[in-house]
C-alpha positions, -999 to +999 in steps of 0.1 A: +765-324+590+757-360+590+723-353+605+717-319+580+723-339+548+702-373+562+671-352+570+676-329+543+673-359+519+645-376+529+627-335+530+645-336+495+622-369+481+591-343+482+611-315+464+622-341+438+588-352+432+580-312+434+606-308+405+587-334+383+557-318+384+575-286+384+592-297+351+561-313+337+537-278+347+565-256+331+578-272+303+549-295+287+515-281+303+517-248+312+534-239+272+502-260+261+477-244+287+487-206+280+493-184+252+531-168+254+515-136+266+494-151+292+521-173+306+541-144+310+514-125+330+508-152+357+545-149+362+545-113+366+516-116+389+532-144+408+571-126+413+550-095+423+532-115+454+563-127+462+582-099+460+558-076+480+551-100+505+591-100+515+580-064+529+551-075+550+573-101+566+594-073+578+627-099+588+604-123+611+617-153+590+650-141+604+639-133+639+621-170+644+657-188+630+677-162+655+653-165+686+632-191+688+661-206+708+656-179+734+623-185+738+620-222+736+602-240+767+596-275+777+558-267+779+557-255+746+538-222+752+574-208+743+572-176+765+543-159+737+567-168+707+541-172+683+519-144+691+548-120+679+558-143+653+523-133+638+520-099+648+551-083+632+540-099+599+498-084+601+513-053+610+536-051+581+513-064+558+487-035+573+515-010+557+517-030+526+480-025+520+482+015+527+508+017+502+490-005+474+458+011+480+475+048+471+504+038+446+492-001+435+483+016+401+515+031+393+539+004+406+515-018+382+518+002+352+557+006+358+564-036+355+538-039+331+503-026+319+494-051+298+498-079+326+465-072+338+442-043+348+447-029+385+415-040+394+410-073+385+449-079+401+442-061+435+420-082+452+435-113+441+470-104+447+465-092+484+450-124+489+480-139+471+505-119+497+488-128+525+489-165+518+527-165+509+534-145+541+523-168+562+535-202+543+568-188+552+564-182+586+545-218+589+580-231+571+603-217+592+586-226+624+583-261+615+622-261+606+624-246+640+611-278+651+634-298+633+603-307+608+606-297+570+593-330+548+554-324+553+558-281+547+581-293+512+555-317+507+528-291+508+544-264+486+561-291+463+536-318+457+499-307+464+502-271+459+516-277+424+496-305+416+463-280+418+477-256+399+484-281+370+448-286+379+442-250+373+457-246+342+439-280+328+405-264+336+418-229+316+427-251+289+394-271+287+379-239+288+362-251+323+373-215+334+381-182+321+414-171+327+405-147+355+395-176+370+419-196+368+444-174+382+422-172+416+425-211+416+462-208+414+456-185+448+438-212+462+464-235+453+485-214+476+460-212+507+456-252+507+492-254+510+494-226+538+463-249+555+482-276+554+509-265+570+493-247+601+475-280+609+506-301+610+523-272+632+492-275+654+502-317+659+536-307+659+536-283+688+513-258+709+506-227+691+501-205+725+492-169+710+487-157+746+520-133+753+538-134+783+548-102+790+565-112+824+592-130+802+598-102+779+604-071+808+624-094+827+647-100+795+652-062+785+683-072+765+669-096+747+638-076+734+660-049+725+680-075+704+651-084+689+635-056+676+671-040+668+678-071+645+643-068+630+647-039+618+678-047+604+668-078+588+633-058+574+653-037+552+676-065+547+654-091+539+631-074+519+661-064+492+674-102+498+640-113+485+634-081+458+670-078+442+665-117+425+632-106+410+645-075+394+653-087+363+621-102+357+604-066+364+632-053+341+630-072+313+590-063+316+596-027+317+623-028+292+615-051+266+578-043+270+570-078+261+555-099+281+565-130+258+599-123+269+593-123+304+575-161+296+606-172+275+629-162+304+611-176+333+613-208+316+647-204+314+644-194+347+631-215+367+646-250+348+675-233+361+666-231+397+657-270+400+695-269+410+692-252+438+667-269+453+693-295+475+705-259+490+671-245+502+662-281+514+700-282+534+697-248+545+660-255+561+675-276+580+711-262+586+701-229+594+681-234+634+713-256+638+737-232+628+713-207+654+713-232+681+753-234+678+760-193+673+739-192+704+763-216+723+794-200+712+803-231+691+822-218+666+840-251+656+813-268+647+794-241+626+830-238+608+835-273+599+794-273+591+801-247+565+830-262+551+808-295+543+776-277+537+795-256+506+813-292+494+777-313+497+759-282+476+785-273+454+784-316+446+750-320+444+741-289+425+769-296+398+757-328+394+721-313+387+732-286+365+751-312+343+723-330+339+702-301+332+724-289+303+729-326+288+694-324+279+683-288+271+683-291+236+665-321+245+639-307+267+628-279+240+625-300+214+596-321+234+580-291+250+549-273+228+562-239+214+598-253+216+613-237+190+602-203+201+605-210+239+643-219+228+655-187+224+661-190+266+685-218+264+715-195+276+693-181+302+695-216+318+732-220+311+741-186+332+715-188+355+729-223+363+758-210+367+748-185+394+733-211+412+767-227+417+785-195+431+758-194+457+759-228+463+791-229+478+791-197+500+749-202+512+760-205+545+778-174+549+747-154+550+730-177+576+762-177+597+763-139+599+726-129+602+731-157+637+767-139+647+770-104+669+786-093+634+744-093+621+745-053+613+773-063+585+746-081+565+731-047+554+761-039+536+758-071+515+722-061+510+732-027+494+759-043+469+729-069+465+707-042+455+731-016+437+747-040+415+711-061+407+700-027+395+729-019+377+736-047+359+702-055+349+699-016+336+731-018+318+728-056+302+695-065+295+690-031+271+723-041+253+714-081+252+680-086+260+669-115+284+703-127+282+717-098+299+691-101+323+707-134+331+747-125+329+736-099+356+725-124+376+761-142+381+777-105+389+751-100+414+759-134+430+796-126+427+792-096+442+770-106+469+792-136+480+821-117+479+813-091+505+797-118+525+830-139+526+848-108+535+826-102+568+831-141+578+868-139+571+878-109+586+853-114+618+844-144+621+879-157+612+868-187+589+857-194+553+832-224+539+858-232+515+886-264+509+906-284+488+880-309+478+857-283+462+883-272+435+878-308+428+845-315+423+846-280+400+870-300+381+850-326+376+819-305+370+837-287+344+852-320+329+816-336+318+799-302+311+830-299+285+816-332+270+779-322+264+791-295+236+799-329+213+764-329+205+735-354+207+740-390+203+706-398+185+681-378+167+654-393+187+649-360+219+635-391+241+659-419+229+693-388+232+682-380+263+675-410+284+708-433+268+727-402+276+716-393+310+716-428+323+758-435+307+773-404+319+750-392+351+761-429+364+800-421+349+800-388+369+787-403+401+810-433+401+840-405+395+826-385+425+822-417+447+856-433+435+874-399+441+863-395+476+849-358+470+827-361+500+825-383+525+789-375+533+781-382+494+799-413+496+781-425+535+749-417+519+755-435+481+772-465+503+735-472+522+715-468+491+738-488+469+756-511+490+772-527+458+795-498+460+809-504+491+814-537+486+830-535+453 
C-alpha cells in the first residue's frame, strides 16, 4: 500500500492542478462564458459521449486490468495483447453507430430536444465517443504499466486547459457556439494523442496477433471472452446508472438550466473523489497481479488501508469543500442563481464517501473466480438509480436527483460487501475508519456556525488555512493512518520531530 499511495500522489499533483483549472473552468469561466441554457447543453452533450461510449468499450477496460498479466512478455509484443485490446472496442463502437444511425433521433429527443438538433450533434458526438473510447483504453494500459502521472496529466491539465481556451474564444465571440463545442472535441483528441505517444515510449505496441498463443491457451480465451461479456453488460450499466440523473432531471424537469445548476453541484462534488480514481489506477493491476497469484493476504490488508487512506483523504476534501460553499457562490458569476445546487454538493459529497471506503470491493471481485457476482451488483445499480431518480427528483427536483444518488451508492456497496464477505471471506473495513468518520463529522459540525468575515475571499482563505491545518494535525496526532502520517512526516519533517 506503501507503494499505491506514493505513486498515486505524485499521479495526484496533476489531478490537483486538474481540479484548479477544473474549479476555475466551472465555477468562474464557464458561468461567465455560457448562458444557463448553453451550459447545460455542453453537459448534456458531454454525459451522452460518455455514457454511450461505456457500450462501445464493451468491458475491455476490465479485460486489460484482468489479463494483461496473462499475456505479459519480456519482449513486449505481449502475445497480440493489443491488437484485441483494440478490436473488441472498433467492433463495439461499429454497433454503437448502427444503433445511433436508426434510433440517435429518438434517444435525443427523449434526454432533451432543446439541447441541440440531431444533426448538428451526430457528427460531432461520434467523434466525441470515439475519442473517449480510446483515452480509456490508452489509461488503462499505461496503468498496466505501472504509469498513470503523464495520462492524468493529459486529461487533467492540457485537455482542460484547451477547453478553457474554447470557451474564451465563444465568449470573445472568436467562435460561434457550434464551434466551440467541436473545439471542446478536439480538446479531447489532443489528450487521447498524447497518451498513445507516451504508450509508444513506454512499451511496444505489437498489433500483430499471435494466434499460436491463443489455441494453445483454450482456457484462457474462453475466460476471456466469457468475462467480457459479463463485464459488457456490466460495465456499460456501471458507467450509465451515475449519469441517469442527469438525463432525468433533463427529461423531467425539461430545463436545461437545471441540468447546468446541478452539474455544478455536481461536479464540485466529485473533486473528492479524485484521490480514489488516482489510488485505484494504480491499485487495481496490483490487486490483478496478486488475485492472479492466489495472494489473498495481501489484497485483504490492501483493501483494508485503501478504504482508511480514501475514506481520510476524501473527508478531508469534502470538509473543505463545504467550509467554503457559501463562499464559492458568492464569487462565481450568476451565483445567486447557480446557488440553488448547494445541497446537491452536500449529498453528492456524501455519496462520494460511502464509495470511498468500499472502492475496492468492486476491483477485488471483477479480479476473483467470484466475477459473475458483479452482474448482480450491476442490476441493484441500475434498478435502484432508476428508481430513485423516478421517484425523488419529480417530488424534489435536482435535489432528489442527488438524495438518489447516496441510495444508489448504499445499495450498490452493500451487495458488493455481501459477495466479498460471504466468498471472499474478508471486508475493507476496521477500527480506525469509525474514527476518522468521527473526526470528519466533528469539523463538518463546525462549518454550520457560519462565516467568520463578510469578505467571500478574506472567510474563506483565514478559515481554510485555521481549521484544514486543525483537522490535519488531529488526523496526524491521532495516528488514523500510518500511511497519512509516513507521507505528512517526509513532506513536513517538523512533525516528526516535534
Amino acid at each position: 500500500m506503501g507503494v499505491i499511495i506514493r505513486q498515486g500522489f505524485k499521479a495526484a499533483l496533476s489531478n490537483y492542478i486538474g481540479m484548479g483549472l477544473g474549479f476555475l473552468s466551472l465555477f468562474i469561466l464557464f458561468p461567465l462564458f455560457y448562458e444557463p441554457k448553453e451550459l447545460g447543453a455542453i453537459r448534456i452533450f458531454l454525459e451522452l459521449a460518455t455514457v454511450l461510449s461505456a457500450f462501445a468499450l464493451m468491458g475491455t477496460h476490465y479485460s486489460i486490468n484482468r489479463f494483461f498479466p496473462f499475456f505479459r512478455t519480456q519482449d513486449q509484443k505481449h502475445h497480440g495483447f493489443f491488437f484485441w485490446v483494440l478490436l473488441f472496442p472498433l467492433f463495439g463502437y461499429s454497433l454503437l453507430i448502427i444503433v445511433l444511425m436508426t434510433a440517435g433521433s429518438t434517444i435525443f429527443n427523449f434526454i432533451n430536444p432543446d439541447a441541440m438538433s440531431y444533426r448538428e450533434l451526430f457528427p460531432m458526438l461520434l467523434l466525441l465517443i470515439f475519442i473517449i473510447l480510446y483515452q480509456i483504453v490508452s489509461e488503462t494500459t499505461c496503468a498496466n504499466h505501472g504509469r498513470i502521472a503523464v495520462p492524468n496529466f493529459m486529461r487533467e491539465i492540457v485537455m482542460r486547459s484547451l477547453i478553457i481556451c474554447a470557451g474564451l474564444m465563444y465568449y470573445f465571440k472568436f467562435v460561434s457556439f457550434n464551434t466551440s463545442v467541436w473545439l471542446i472535441v478536439l480538446a479531447y483528441f489532443i489528450a487521447l494523442s498524447g497518451n498513445i505517444i507516451f504508450l509508444s515510449r513506454l512499451t511496444k505496441i505489437s498489433l500483430r496477433p499471435d494466434f499460436t498463443f491463443i489455441k494453445k491457451n483454450k482456457d484462457l480465451r474462453n475466460q476471456v471472452f466469457r468475462f467480457t461479456i459479463i463485464l459488457f453488460f456490466s460495465g456499460t450499466v456501471a458507467l450509465v446508472a451515475p449519469k441517469i440523473d442527469f438525463f432525468l432531471i433533463s427529461n423531467i424537469r425539461k430545463h436545461l438550466e437545471d441540468v447546468a445548476i446541478y452539474s455544478i453541484g455536481f461536479y464540485l462534488a466529485t473533486f473528492i473523489e479524485i484521490p480514489k480514481r488516482t489510488i485505484l489506477q494504480v491499485a487495481v493491476p496490483i490487486i490483478s497481479n496478486h488475485m492472479k497469484n492466489g495472494n489473498f493476504r495481501e489484497v485483504e490488508l490492501l483493501n483494508k488501508k485503501n478504504g482508511t487512506n480514501q475514506l481520510l483523504i476524501s473527508g478531508i476534501l469534502f470538509f473543505l469543500i463545504w467550509l467554503n460553499i457559501d463562499n464559492l457562490y458568492m464569487i462565481m458569476p450568476r451565483g445567486d442563481y447557480y446557488a440553488q445546487g448547494k445541497w446537491v454538493v452536500f449529498f453528492i459529497g456524501i455519496s462520494k464517501l460511502i464509495d470511498a471506503v468500499m472502492s475496492g470491493n468492486g476491483p477485488i471481485i471483477i479480479n476473483s473466480k467470484f466475477y459473475h457476482l458483479s452482474f448482480f451488483s450491476i442490476i441493484v445499480f441500475a434498478l435502484s438509480a432508476v428508481g430513485f431518480n423516478l421517484y425523488l427528483i419529480p417530488k424534489y427536483g435536482i435535489l432528489g436527483g442527488a438524495i438518489s444518488t447516496i441510495l444508489v451508492m448504499a445499495c450498490v456497496n452493500l451487495c458488493n460487501l455481501t459477495v466479498i464477505q460471504y466468498k471472499l471471506k474478508t471486508n475493507p473495513f476496521e477500527f480506525n475508519q469509525l474514527k476518522i468518520l468521527l473526526v470528519i463529522l466533528f469539523f463538518v459540525a463546525i462549518t454550520f456556525l457560519g462565516n467568520w468575515f463578510q469578505n467571500p475571499y478574506i472567510d474563506g482563505f483565514v478559515r481554510t488555512i485555521f481549521l484544514g491545518s486543525v483537522m490535519v494535525i488531529s488526523i496526524y496526532k491521532f495516528k488514523l493512518s500510518e500511511d497519512f502520517n509516513q507521507l505528512l512526516s517526509s513532506k513536513l519533517p517538523f512533525l516528526k520531530n516535534n
